[in-house]
C-alpha positions, 0 to 999 in steps of 0.5 A: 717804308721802314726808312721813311719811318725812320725819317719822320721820326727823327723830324719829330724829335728835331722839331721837338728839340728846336721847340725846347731850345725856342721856348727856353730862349723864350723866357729868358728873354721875357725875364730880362724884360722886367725892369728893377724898378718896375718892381712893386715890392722887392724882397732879399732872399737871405731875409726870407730864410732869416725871418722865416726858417724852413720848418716854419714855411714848409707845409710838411712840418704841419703835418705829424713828424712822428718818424722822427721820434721813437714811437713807444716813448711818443705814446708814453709821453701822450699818457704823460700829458693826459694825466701831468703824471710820471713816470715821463719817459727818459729818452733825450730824443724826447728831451724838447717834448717832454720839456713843454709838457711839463711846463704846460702841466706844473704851470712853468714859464719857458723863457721866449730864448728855449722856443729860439734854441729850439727845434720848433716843431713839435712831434704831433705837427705844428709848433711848439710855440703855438701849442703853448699860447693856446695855453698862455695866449698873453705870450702871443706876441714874444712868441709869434716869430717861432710860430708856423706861418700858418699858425700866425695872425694874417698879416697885413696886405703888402707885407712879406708874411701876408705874401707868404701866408697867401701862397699854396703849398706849391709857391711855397715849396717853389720859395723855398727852393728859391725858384725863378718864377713864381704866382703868388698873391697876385703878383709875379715873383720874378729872381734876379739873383739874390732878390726877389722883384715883384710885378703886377700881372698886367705888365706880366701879361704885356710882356707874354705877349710880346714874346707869344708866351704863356704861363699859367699857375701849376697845380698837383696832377697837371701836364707841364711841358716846362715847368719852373717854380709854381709855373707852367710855360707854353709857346703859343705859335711853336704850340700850334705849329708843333700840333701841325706837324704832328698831324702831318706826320700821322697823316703821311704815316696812315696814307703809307698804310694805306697805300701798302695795303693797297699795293699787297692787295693789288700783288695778291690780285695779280697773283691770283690772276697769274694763277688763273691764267696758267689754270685757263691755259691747262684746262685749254690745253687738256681738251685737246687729249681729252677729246682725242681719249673720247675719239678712241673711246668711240673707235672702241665703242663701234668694235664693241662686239669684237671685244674679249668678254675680259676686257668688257669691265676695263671699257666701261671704266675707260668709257666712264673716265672719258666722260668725267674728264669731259665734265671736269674740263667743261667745269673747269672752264665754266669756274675759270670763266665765271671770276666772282658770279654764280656757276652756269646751271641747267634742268635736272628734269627729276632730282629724285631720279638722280640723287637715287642713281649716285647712291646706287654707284657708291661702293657703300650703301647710302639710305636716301630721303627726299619730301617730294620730287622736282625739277630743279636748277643747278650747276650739275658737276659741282653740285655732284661732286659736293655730294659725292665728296661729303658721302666719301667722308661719311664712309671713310671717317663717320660711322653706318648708316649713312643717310642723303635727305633731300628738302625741296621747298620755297625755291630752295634746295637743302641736302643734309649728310648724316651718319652716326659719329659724335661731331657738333658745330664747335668742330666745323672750323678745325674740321674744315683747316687744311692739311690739319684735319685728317688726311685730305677731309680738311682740304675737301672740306674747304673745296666743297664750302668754296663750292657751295658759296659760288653757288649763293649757298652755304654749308653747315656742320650740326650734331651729334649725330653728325650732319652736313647741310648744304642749303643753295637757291634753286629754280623749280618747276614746282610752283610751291618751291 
């Protein structure tokens, strides 16, 4: 089992690795495919970082740069531009901010060459070039090219910054990067090694189909299997036969399951008829000293008035034991016999009668209560000993007096044992484990419920004061039950 397991796994992560080494195959080809001229527009990658420098592209430096600077001095300069008055801070890591504040406060001219030698992006996000055409805006057009290109004029349609200002933050980050493929603008950004070729999508989709690929544009907190730049590649055919194989195997996993299931119940079935058998073979076994006891036993009988008077007590004992080992053979074989349906019963003409002669024969006295008497229906040995085993465990472990209630009524038989101790239903199932309970309680416990459900009954624990109920269907005389 566990080797066949181990197969298929490691199948699984064959089919995955040749899926990979497929895929990338794949697209490697589908670049290549791409003619130079083809291209619509074709941009040099050493241009694009000349014209526009990373701080100027990147998302990031919209955003407050705060960790970069010493944060007391920032707010004692955000009070300095409030109010254009001192004391400024002297801090040189402040040197760039501190110098545009004062310009925009007194009214100087900054010369377009500082925003060159520049930082150019102020601590607060942005640059430092747009903060101050928000105040000169006539030096917009000197001091565009310092600014973000986010923070600049749209471009016109087809040029470079048009391109780049319709990019998300992720083409972007993939430009800068100097990814392989990226989705931008409509176009496919294609690098062949220092250039960027552009191509329309139609050609991109006539070439996905011509080597049974897809791409799609990546988004924040999408699944990609390969990614490259703001692209998600997926193999089409690969896809759906990887799907295959991955409902083959958990197919063949669950049909293994399920036939080790099948193979464990069927071993504990031919286990518990083994079982069964060598129990037949005892019990048929045993009639044959049992009945011979039973022969002696009536040699004894019809010497009777021969006897001592001493021994009259051990012959009654040994005439009572005969006969309850002819019961126990007779049940057994009737258990034995009756696989999964119900005991064999038969008429107790009173069942008041009988319950009170048991009573009478315990070694305790046991107070007995019935609402009325009948005839009733059942496997009489089994029945017994159920009683007599709860009886036993009210004398041995519960506490006087014990009391046997009958209820007999709407063709049902109720027998409740009740003594005097503090159980309640929340102890039934501790009660009733084997060899955890006291000593021999748990296990007879366990025998009599067995019982009991052989019988299309059951059996409950309630309390305090502590009562078993056996609750079984019953045949009766009594046209009212």
């Amino acid at each position: 089992m566990i080797d066949k397991r181990l197969l298929f796994s490691l199948l699984l992560m064959t089919s995955f690795s040749s899926h990979a080494v497929s895929l990338a195959t794949k697209i490697d080809s589908f670049k290549k495919a791409f003619k130079k001229e083809q291209a619509v527009e074709i941009y040099d990658i050493r241009l694009i970082q000349k014209e526009y420098p990373t701080v100027l592209l990147s998302p990031d430096t919209l955003l407050p740069q705060t960790a970069s600077y010493p944060y007391s001095q920032l707010q004692q300069l955000y009070r300095n531009a409030q109010t254009c008055t001192g004391p400024w801070p002297v801090s040189p890591l402040v040197g760039e901010p501190l110098v545009l504040i004062r310009a925009l406060c007194k009214g100087i001219k900054l010369p377009t060459s500082w925003f060159a030698r520049s930082g150019m992006i102020h601590p607060g996000g942005g640059s430092y070039a747009y903060r101050y055409v928000q105040i000169h805006p006539n030096r917009l057009g000197q001091l565009e090219p310092y600014m973000h290109i986010k923070e600049r004029t749209l471009g016109a349609e087809g040029t470079l910054l048009h391109h780049l200002q319709e990019m998300d933050d992720t083409a972007i980050r993939a430009i800068i990067s100097g990814s392989d493929t990226i989705i931008a603008d409509k176009l496919l950004w294609i690098r062949k090694g220092s250039r960027y070729y552009l191509y329309p999508m139609n050609l991109k989709q006539k070439n996905l189909d011509k080597f049974e690929l897809d791409m799609v544009e990546f988004k924040e907190g999408d699944n990609c299997y390969v990614r490259n730049g703001n692209v998600c590649w997926q193999e089409e055919s690969n896809s759906k036969t990887l799907s295959y194989i991955v409902l083959f195997l958990v197919f063949v996993n669950l049909c293994l399951a399920v036939g080790w299931g099948i193979s464990q119940w069927n071993g504990k079935r031919r286990e518990m008829k083994s079982r069964m058998l060598v129990l037949q073979i005892l019990t048929h076994e045993l009639r044959t000293p049992i009945a011979s006891l039973g022969l002696t036993v009536e040699g004894f009988r019809r010497q009777f008035e021969s006897l001592p008077e001493s021994l009259y007590d051990e012959f009654r004992r040994l005439c009572e034991d005969s006969r309850r080992l002819r019961q126990l053979a007779e049940a057994s074989k009737d258990y034995l016999q009756s696989d999964d349906k119900g005991f064999a019963t038969e008429w107790i003409p009173s069942v008041e009668e009988w319950l009170s002669y048991r009573c009478m024969e315990y070694s305790q006295p046991v107070q007995f209560k019935i609402n009325k008497d009948s005839a009733i229906k059942v496997n009489i040995y089994w029945l017994g000993n159920c009683i007599d085993n709860l009886i036993s465990n009210a004398h041995k472990y519960g506490i006087q007096p014990v009391i046997l209630s009958v209820t007999v009524e709407n063709k049902n038989l109720k027998i409740e044992v009740i003594d005097g101790g503090q159980l309640t239903k929340a102890n039934w199932k501790e009660l009733k484990t084997p060899f955890v309970s006291k000593a021999g309680l748990g296990l007879g416990l366990t025998i009599v419920e067995s019982m009991i459900k052989r019988m299309g009954g059951t059996m409950t624990l309630q309390g305090p004061p502590t009562t078993f109920i056996l609750e079984i269907p019953c045949e009766t005389d009594n046209p009212t039950c």
